[in-house]
N, C-alpha and C positions, 0 to 999 in steps of 0.2 A: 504493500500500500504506500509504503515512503515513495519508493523508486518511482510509482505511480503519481506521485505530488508532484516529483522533482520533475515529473517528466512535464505535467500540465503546467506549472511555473515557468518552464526552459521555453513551451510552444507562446506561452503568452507575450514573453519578454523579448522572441521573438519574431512574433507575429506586425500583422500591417494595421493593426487598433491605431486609436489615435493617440491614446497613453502610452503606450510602448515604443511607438515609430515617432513620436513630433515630441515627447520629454524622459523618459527614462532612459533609452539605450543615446541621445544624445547628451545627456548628464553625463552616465557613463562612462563614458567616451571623454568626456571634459573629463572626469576626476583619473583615469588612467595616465591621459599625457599629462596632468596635476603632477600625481605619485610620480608616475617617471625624470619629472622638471625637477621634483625635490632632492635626487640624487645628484642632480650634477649643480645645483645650489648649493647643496651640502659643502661640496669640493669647494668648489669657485670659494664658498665663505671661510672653508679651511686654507683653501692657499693663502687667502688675502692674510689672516689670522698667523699665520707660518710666517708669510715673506715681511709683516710688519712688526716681527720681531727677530727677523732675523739679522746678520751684520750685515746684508744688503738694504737694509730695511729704508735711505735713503731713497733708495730708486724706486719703492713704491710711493713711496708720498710723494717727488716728483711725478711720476707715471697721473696719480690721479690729479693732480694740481695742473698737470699740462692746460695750459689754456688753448680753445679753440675759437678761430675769429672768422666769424661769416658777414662781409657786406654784399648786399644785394640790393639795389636802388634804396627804399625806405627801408627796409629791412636792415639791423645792426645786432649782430649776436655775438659775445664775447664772453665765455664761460668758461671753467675749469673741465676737464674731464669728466670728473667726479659729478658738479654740476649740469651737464650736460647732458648726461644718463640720468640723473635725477629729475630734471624738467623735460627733456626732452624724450629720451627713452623709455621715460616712464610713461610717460603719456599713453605710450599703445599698448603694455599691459594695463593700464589703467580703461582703457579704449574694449579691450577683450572682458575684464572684471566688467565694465559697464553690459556687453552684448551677454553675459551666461545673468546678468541684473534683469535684463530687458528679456528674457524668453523666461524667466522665474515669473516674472510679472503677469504676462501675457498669458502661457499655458504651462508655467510650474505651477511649484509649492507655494507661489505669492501671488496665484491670479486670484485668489478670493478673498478674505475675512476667516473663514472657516481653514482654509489649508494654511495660511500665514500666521495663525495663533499663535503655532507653537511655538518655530522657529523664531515668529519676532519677538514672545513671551520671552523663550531661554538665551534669544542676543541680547534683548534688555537689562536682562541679569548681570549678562556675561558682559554688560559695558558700563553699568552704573557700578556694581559691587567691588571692581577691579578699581576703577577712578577713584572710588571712597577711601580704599584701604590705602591706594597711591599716598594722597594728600594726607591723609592721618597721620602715615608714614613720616613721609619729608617735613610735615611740621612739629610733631614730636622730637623728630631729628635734627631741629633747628635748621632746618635749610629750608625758611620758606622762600624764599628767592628761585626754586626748584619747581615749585608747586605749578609752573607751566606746564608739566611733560606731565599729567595727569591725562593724556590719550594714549597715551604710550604705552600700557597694560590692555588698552580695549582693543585690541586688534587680535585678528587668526589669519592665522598662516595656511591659505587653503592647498598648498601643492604639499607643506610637510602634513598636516591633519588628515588628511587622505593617503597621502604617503604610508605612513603609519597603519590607515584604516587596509592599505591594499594587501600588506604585511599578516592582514590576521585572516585572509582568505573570506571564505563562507562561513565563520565564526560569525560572522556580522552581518545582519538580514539586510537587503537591499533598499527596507523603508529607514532603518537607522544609518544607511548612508546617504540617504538622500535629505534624512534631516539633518547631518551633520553637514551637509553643504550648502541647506538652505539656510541654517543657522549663519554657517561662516557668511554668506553674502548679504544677509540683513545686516551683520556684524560688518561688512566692506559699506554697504550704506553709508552706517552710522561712523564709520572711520571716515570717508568723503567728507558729510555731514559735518564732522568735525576739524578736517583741515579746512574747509571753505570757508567756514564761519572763526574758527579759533588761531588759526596757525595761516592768517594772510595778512600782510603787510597791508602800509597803506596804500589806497585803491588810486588807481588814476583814471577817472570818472570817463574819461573818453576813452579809451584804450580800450574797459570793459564795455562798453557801448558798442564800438565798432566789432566787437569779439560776438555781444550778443545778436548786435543785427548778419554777421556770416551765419551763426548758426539760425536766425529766421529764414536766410535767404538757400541753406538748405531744407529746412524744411517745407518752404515754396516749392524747391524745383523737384523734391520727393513726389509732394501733391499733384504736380506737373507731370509727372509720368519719365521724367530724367533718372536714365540709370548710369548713366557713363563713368567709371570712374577717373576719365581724363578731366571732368568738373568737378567733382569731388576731393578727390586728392588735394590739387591746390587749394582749394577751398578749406580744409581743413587742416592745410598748413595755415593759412592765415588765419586763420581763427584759433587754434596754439598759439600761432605768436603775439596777438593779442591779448591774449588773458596772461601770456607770460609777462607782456610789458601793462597790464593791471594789476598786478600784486597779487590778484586770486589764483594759486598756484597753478600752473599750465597745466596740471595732468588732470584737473578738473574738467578741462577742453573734450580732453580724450572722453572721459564717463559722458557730459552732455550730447557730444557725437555717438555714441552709442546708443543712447536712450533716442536718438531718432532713426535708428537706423530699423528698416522695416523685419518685422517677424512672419509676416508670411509673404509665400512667393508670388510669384506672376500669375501662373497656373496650378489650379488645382488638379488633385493627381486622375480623374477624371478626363479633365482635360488635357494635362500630358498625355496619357493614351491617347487618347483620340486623334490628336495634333500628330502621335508619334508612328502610330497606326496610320493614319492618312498618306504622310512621308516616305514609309515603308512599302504600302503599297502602291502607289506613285513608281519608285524604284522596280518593284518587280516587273510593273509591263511595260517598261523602257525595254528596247530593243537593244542589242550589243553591236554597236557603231563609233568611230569618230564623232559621230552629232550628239552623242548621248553623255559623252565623257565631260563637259561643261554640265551639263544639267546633274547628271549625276553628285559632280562638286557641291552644286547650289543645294542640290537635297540634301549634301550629307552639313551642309555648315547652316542651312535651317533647323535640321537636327538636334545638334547642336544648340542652337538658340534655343530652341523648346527645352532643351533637356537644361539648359542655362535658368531659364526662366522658371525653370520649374522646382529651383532652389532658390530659398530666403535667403536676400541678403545677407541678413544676419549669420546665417548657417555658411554661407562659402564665406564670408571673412572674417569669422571663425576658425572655418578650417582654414584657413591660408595662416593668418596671423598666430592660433593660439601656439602652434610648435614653436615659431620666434621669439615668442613671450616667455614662454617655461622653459626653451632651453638655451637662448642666448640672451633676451634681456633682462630676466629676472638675475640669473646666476650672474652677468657684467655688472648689475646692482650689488650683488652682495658682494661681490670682490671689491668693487669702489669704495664701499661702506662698511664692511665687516672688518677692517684692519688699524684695529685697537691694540696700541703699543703699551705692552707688560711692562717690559726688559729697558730700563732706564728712563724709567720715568720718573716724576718728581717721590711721589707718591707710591707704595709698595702697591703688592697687587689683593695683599690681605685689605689695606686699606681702605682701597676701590671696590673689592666686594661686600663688605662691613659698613659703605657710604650710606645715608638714607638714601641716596638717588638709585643704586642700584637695588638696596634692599626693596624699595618702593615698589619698582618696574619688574624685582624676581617672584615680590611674595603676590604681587598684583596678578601676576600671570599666573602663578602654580597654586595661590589657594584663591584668589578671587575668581579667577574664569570657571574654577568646577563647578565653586559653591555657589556662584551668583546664577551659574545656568542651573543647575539643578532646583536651588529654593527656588527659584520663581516660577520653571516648571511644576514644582511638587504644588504649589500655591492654584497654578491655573489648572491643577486636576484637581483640587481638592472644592475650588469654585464651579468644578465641569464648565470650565472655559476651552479646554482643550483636548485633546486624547490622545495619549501614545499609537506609533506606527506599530503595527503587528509584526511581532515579533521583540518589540524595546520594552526594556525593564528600567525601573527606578535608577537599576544597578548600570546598566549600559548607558542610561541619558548622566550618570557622572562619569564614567567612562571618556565620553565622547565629549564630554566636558573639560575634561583632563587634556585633551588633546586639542582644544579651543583655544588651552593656555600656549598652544607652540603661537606666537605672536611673531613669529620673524620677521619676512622682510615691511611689513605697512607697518611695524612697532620700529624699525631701523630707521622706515619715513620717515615717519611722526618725533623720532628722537633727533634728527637733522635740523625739523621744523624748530622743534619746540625749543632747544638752546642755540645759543649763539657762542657760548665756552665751551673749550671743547673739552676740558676736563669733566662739566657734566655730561656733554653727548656720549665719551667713552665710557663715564661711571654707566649710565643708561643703556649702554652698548651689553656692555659689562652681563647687568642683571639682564637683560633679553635672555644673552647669548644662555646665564644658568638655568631662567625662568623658564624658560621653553623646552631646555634639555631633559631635564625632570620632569617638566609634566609631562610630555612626549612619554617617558617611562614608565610613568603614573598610569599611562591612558592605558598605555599597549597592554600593562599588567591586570588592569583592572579588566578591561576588555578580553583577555587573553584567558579570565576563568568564569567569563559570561556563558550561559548554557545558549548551545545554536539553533537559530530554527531547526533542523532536524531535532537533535534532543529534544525541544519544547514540543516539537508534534508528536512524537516518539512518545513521552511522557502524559500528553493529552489523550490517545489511543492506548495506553496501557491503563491509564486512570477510567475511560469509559467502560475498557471491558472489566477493572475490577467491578465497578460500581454493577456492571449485569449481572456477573457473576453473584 
């Protein structure tokens, strides 16, 4: 009878439903190249961590201070490395965060009230509880001069917390992975939410003006029926580099172009048949000639457009862009950012871990993300505000809590943001780097003697037939 579950599960998950083909096996799909992005993150944050303490440890702080100088008619950019990959490379994972924001909304776990409960219930937790204990921390610790980096604990690291999740197989039912990434993305919300409004400079009233009117006049030319992306591209270069020269951080740019970018395609799948079918038969009573070798062409690159058209937006630049994201621009972030010098600094390294600033941002991420997602979960079952996914326990939603707390690279952002010394950004560095390491260990353990759906059905079918018997 299991084999027989496993099997109606496997047909579902991979059947042509709407739930299966338009949001489950496309999540999927995003948290695998996630998991896989987290490994070579991993590296990229151990090299940088290696070589900026090593005796060449010079040539990296060069390497990321390198400045880069771009004039182009009105256009003027002159940035460090470092910065550059921060405002600018960020921008397009920030751009990809925003498109898997935009199909959650539309046909995920956030197109309703009722499916968004949970997860926006347990990021709630997972972002007020974490800030509380931040600032409790640093002012206790007498550093309230610190108490800006109180974002710095609200953030999840969705390619490690998957990562992790991919690590424990089928231990993990497929609705507690999809609330752990609907979680993380209310949680990337509220981390936006709070660079926009808390972590931006002063505004240059025109600059953001010209920024907002590029992004109206995509969404005219969307409305318009404009797909080309020889309009677009420039287009949203310009409109980066406006909000970069309005103080509201550039990678903002990226999430707002995402949240228009369309979620359904041209043709529905109906209509792809039909259009695809027409083409194809066309093709077959064409004669085999010289005269037919042109037309042949034009059918097969009408083809093509239909079968073009008959993918969302959203969906092809995704697939294009999310492999860039997770394996080259996130991990060139964490190399520019992760290289926190131990070895001859003013201050020992006991120091630095014992500072309020890193205490704040370790015990924020390793005991505030579990406890704040869970009590507030436990809260909205207790008021039947919400309901657990089949298959999740009390025990598995702090589990997967636990693994909320890997805050890495949007808590390395937010630590950039938030100081301007760099003695706090590396104390802050600091506590990420243990906060997340641990709870990462926390999660996988506590997850790792979670009973599986098979056992829980296994056990549910041995308890009926005792109960006949």
């Amino acid at each position: 009878m299991a084999n027989d579950k496993n099997l109606i599960h496997s047909t579902w998950l991979d059947s042509d439903r709407m739930v299966p083909s338009l949001f489950v096996r496309p999540v999927l799909e995003f948290t695998r190249i996630e998991a896989a992005g987290g490994f070579v993150l991993l590296i990229a944050a151990a090299i940088a961590i290696a070589w900026a303490n090593s005796p060449w440890h010079a040539a990296y702080f060069d390497l990321i201070n390198t400045h880069i100088t771009l004039n182009a008619a009105i256009f003027h950019i002159d940035e460090s490395l470092k910065h550059f990959v921060n405002d600018g490379l960020m921008a397009i994972f920030f751009f990809v965060v925003g498109l898997e924001i935009k199909r959650e909304l539309v046909v995920g776990q956030l197109n309703s009230v009722k499916k968004a409960s949970l997860p926006a219930l347990a990021a709630l937790g997972g972002m007020i509880v974490p800030a509380g204990i931040y600032v409790a921390i640093v002012i206790a610790g007498g550093a309230d001069g610190a108490v800006q980096g109180w974002g710095i604990p609200m953030a999840t690291d969705i390619a490690f917390s998957v990562g992790v999740v991919a690590l424990l197989g089928t231990r993990i039912s497929v609705g507690a992975k999809l609330f752990l990434l609907a979680l993380a993305i209310v949680d990337d919300i509220g981390a936006i939410a709070v660079i926009a409004v808390f972590y931006t400079d002063e505004l240059n009233a025109w600059s953001l003006a010209i920024g907002a009117a590029g992004l109206a006049v995509i969404y005219l030319a969307r409305r318009a029926g404009v797909i080309s992306l020889i309009f677009y591209v420039p287009m949203a270069l310009v409109i980066w580099y406006f909000f970069l020269e309005s103080g509201v951080h550039a990678t903002i740019a990226g999430v707002a172009l995402a949240l228009l970018t369309p979620v359904k395609a041209k043709y529905t799948d109906n209509q792809f048949s039909d259009k695809a079918y027409a083409v194809l038969d066309r093709w077959k009573t064409h004669q085999a000639s010289p005269e037919t070798v042109a037309r042949h062409d034009r059918d097969a690159l009408e083809l093509s457009a239909v079968a073009k058209a008959s993918v969302s937006p959203l969906d092809r630049l995704e697939h294009a862009l999310h492999p860039w994201s997770s394996f080259a621009i996130v991990p060139l972030f964490a190399f520019a950012n992760a290289g926190v010098r131990f070895v001859g600094s003013d201050s020992t390294i006991a120091d630095q871990v014992f500072s309020p600033v890193a205490l704040a941002v370790a015990i924020g991420l390793l005991v505030g993300k579990p406890l704040g997602i869970t009590l507030f979960t436990w809260i909205g079952l207790k008021l039947n505000l919400v309901v657990l996914p089949v298959g999740t326990t009390m025990k598995t939603v702090f589990g997967l809590g636990a693994l909320a707390g890997i805050g890495f690279t949007v808590s390395l952002f937010v630590a950039e943001l938030a100081f301007s010394d760099v003695l706090l950004t590396d104390e802050a560095k600091l506590g990420i780097f243990i906060g997340s390491g641990v709870a990462g260990l926390i999660g996988y353990i506590v997850l790792r003697t979670v009973r599986t759906p098979q056992e829980q059905y296994d056990e549910a079918v041995e308890a009926i037939g005792t109960d006949r018997s």
